[in-house]
Legacy VTK file of the C-alpha trace (Angstrom):
# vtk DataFile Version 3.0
C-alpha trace
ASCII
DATASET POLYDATA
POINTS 310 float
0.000 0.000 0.000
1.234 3.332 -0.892
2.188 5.840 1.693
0.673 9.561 1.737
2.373 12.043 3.446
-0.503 12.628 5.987
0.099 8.547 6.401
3.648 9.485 7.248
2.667 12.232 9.710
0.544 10.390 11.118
2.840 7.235 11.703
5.808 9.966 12.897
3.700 11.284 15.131
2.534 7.695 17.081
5.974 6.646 17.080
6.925 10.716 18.849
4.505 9.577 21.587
5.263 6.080 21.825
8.983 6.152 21.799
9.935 9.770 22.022
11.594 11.660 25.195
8.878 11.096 27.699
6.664 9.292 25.726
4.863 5.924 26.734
7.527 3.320 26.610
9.801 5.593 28.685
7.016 6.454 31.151
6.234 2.864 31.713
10.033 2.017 32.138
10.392 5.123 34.800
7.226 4.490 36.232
7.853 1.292 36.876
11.058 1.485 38.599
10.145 4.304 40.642
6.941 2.227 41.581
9.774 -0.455 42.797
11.439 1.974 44.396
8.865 3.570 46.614
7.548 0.153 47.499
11.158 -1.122 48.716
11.324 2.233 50.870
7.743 2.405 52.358
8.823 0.317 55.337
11.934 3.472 56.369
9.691 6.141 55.153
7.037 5.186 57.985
9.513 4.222 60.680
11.074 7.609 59.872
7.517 9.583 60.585
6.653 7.301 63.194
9.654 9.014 64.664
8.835 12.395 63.829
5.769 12.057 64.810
6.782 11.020 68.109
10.052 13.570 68.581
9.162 16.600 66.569
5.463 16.761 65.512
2.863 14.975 65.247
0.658 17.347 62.669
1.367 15.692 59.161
2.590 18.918 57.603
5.524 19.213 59.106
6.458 16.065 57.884
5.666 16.799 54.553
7.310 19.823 54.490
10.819 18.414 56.178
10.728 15.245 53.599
10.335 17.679 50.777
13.137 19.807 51.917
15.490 17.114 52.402
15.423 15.110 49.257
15.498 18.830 47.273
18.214 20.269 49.554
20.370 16.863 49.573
20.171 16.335 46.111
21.005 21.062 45.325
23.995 20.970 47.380
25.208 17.274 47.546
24.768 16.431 43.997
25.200 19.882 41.855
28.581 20.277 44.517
30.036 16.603 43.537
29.597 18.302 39.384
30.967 21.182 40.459
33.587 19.723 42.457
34.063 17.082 39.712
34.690 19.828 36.875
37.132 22.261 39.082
38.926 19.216 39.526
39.240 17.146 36.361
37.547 14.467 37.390
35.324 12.302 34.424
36.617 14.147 31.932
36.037 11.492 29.325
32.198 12.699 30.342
32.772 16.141 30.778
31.337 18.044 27.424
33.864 19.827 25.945
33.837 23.869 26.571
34.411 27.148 24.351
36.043 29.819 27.051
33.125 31.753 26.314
30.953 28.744 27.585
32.946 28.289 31.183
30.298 29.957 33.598
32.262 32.578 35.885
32.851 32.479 39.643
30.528 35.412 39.862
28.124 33.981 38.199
28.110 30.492 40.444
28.605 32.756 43.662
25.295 34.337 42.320
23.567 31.803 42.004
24.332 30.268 45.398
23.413 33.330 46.780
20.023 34.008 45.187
18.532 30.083 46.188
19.384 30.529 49.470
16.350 32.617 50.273
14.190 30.955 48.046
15.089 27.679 49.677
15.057 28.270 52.839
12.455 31.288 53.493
10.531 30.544 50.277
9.958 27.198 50.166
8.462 25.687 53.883
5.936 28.695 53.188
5.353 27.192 49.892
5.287 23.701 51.195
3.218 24.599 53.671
0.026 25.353 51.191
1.231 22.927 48.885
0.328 20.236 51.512
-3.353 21.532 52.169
-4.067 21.252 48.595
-2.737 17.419 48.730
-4.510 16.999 51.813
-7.876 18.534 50.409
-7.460 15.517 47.738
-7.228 12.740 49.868
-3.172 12.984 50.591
-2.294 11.190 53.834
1.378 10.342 55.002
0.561 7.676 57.432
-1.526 5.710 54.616
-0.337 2.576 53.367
0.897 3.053 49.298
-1.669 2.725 47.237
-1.732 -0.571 44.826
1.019 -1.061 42.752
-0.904 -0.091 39.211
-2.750 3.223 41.169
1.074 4.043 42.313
2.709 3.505 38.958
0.136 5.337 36.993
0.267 7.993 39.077
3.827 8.500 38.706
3.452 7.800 35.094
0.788 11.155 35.127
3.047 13.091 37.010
5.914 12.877 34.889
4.411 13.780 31.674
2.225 16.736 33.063
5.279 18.059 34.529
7.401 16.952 31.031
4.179 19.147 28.941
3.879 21.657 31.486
7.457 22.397 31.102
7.291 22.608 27.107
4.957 24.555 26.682
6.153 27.251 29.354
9.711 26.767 28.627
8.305 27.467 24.850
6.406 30.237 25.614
9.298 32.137 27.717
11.284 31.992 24.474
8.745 34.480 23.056
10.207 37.388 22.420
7.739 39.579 24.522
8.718 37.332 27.337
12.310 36.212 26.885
14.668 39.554 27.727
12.361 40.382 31.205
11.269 36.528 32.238
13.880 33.768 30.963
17.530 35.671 29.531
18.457 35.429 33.756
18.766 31.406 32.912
20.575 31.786 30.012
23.339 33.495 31.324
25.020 30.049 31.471
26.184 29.198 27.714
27.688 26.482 29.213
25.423 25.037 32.370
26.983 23.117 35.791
24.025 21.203 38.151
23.532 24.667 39.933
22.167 26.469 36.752
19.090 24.563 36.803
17.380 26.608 39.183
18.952 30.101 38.109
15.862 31.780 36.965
13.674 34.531 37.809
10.700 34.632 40.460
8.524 34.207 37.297
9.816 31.371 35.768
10.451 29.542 38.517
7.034 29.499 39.188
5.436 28.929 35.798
8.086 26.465 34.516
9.802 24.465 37.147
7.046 24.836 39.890
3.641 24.768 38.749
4.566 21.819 36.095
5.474 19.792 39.182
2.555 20.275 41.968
-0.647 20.305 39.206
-1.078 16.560 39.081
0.173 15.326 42.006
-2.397 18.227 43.769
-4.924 17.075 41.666
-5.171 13.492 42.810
-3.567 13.623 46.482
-0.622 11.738 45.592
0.816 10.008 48.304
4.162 11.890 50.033
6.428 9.185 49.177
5.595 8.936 45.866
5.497 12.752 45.978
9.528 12.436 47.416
10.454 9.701 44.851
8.705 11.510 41.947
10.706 14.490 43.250
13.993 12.650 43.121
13.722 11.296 39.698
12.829 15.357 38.610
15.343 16.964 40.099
18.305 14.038 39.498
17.197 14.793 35.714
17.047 18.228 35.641
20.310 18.818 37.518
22.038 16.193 35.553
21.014 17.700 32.151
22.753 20.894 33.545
25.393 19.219 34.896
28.275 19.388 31.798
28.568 15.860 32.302
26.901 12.974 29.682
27.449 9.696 31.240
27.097 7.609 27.997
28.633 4.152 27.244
28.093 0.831 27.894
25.810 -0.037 30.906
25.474 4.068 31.566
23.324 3.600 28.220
20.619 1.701 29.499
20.164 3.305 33.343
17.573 5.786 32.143
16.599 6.189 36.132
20.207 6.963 37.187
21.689 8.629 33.862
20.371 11.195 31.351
23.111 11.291 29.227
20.855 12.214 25.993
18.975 14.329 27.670
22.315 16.543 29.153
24.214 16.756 25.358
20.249 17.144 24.314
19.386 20.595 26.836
23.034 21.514 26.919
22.457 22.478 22.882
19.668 24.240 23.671
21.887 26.447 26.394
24.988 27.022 24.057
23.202 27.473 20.910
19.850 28.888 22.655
17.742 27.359 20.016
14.931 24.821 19.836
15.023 22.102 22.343
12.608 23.188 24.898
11.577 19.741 26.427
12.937 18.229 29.197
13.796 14.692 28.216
16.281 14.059 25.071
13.984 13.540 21.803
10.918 14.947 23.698
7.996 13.948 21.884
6.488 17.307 22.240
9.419 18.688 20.051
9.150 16.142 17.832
5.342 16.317 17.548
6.205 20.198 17.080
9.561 20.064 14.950
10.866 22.243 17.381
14.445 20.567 17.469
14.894 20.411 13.832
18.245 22.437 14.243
19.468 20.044 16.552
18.574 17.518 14.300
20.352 19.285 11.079
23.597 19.723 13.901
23.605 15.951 14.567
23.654 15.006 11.042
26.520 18.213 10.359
28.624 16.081 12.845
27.738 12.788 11.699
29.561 13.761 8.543
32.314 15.145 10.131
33.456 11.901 12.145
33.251 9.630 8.612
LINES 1 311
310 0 1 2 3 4 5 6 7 8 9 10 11 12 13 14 15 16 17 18 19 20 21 22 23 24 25 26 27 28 29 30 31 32 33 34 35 36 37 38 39 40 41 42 43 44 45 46 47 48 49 50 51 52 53 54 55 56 57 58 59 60 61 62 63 64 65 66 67 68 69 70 71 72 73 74 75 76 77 78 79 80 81 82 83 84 85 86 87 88 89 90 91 92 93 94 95 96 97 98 99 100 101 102 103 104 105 106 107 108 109 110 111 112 113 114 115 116 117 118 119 120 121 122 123 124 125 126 127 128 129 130 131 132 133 134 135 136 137 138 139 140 141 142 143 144 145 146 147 148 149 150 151 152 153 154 155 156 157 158 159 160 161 162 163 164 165 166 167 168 169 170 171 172 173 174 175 176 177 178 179 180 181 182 183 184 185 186 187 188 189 190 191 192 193 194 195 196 197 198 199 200 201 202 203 204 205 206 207 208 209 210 211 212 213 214 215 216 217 218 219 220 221 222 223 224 225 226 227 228 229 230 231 232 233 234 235 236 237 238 239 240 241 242 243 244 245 246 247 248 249 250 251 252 253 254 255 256 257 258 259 260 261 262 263 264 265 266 267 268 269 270 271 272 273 274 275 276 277 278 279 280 281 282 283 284 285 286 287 288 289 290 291 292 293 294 295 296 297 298 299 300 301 302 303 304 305 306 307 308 309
């Protein structure tokens, strides 16, 4: 049967949502290993509040709030300082993307940075937190409830991930617009060349739009439960602050740890930082740029280098 080229749309565009960056095989794979993940933990995660409970507080917010802050304050400063640490130092440079001068953030620029989260993460964001639990609470939300089954849990990490992966397209698109880029998104951009800490450079209003409300608007919606909240959490942040990070960790087994390692995804946002074009989803090969051809020019850049290595 002969092909038309609405046939080929059409069949480009099932295979963008099927097997594109964030699409349905990939949100099965992640949502199934996070599923496994927040089931092996749920036995710690309710000793730990039993504890709380017990030694600090026994109103549920407080817990929310503290587990929140630790897995997004561990992860900020432990894991962005091992990249930064990593790249002042030399260490995996055969990972390490390689760097115009012009690309090399400065120390005023880091120092910045630093000094700019620190009031948003620690005035900021227990206020934040604070609300953020009475609208999962007002949905059913409960930290001293039992998981919920395994398919409810994996789905609704599944849902999570891709409203926050569509959220962030379309915002991250829109702040592109010239009307909005110079006043809402150029702070970002500062970094040509990104390190871990870059990820949340950005101003008041694109933190909010972009990286915040993205998160919270499905997991609010449903009451998800605070450890799959935390471990949904993890997996976010890990990929956003490794797609910052200047480091791909491709090769071998690195290849096929899509829950550990986004080394795609880092070369994939890293082009959209140095050349500051196209590329506006989160995951490598999102299908929402694919379904939009908004990473044609990384596409045409591939292919430019392809021909340069043969």
């Amino acid at each position: 049967r002969r092909k038309t080229p609405r046939r080929d749309t059409m069949e480009a565009a099932v295979r963008a949502i099927v097997f594109g960056g964030g699409g349905l095989a990939e949100l099965l794979w992640i949502g199934a290993l996070s599923g496994g993940l927040a089931f092996a933990a749920e036995p710690t995660y309710h000793r730990i509040r039993q504890a709380f409970e017990t030694s600090v507080s026994a109103n549920p917010v407080w817990f929310f709030v503290v587990l929140t802050m630790v897995v997004h304050e561990t992860l900020y400063y432990g894991l962005n300082g091992i990249f930064l640490l990593a790249g002042s130092k030399g260490w995996w440079k055969r990972y390490q993307i390689e760097r115009q001068p012009s690309q090399v953030p400065p120390r005023t620029l880091i120092v910045a940075t630093l000094r700019k989260s620190t009031f948003s993460h620690w005035i900021v964001q227990p206020i934040a937190l604070f609300y953020l639990f009475s609208l999962l609470a007002s949905s059913g939300a409960d930290p001293a409830a039992p998981l919920p089954p395994v398919s409810t849990a994996i789905v609704h990490l599944m849902l999570a991930i891709a409203t926050n992966d569509a959220g962030f397209y379309w915002t991250h698109r829109l702040l592109h617009h010239p009307a909005l880029y110079k006043r809402f998104h150029k702070q970002h951009h500062e970094y040509k060349g990104t390190i871990g800490f870059a990820a949340e450079y950005a101003s008041p209003v694109e933190s909010l739009l972009s990286n915040q409300l993205p998160m919270i608007v499905f997991p609010a919606a449903v009451g998800m439960h605070p450890l799959l909240w935390a471990v949904f959490l993890c997996y976010r942040l890990r990929r956003t602050y490794e797609t910052h990070s200047g480091f791909a960790f491709e090769g071998g087994v690195l290849d096929w740890l899509p829950w550990l390692f986004h080394a795609r995804s880092t070369r994939y946002h890293d082009y959209h930082h140095t050349k500051n074009c196209g590329n506006f989803g989160g995951p490598a090969d999102s299908f929402w740029d694919l379904l939009c051809g908004t990473q044609s020019s990384w596409e045409e850049f591939n292919a430019a280098e392809g021909k340069k290595s043969t």
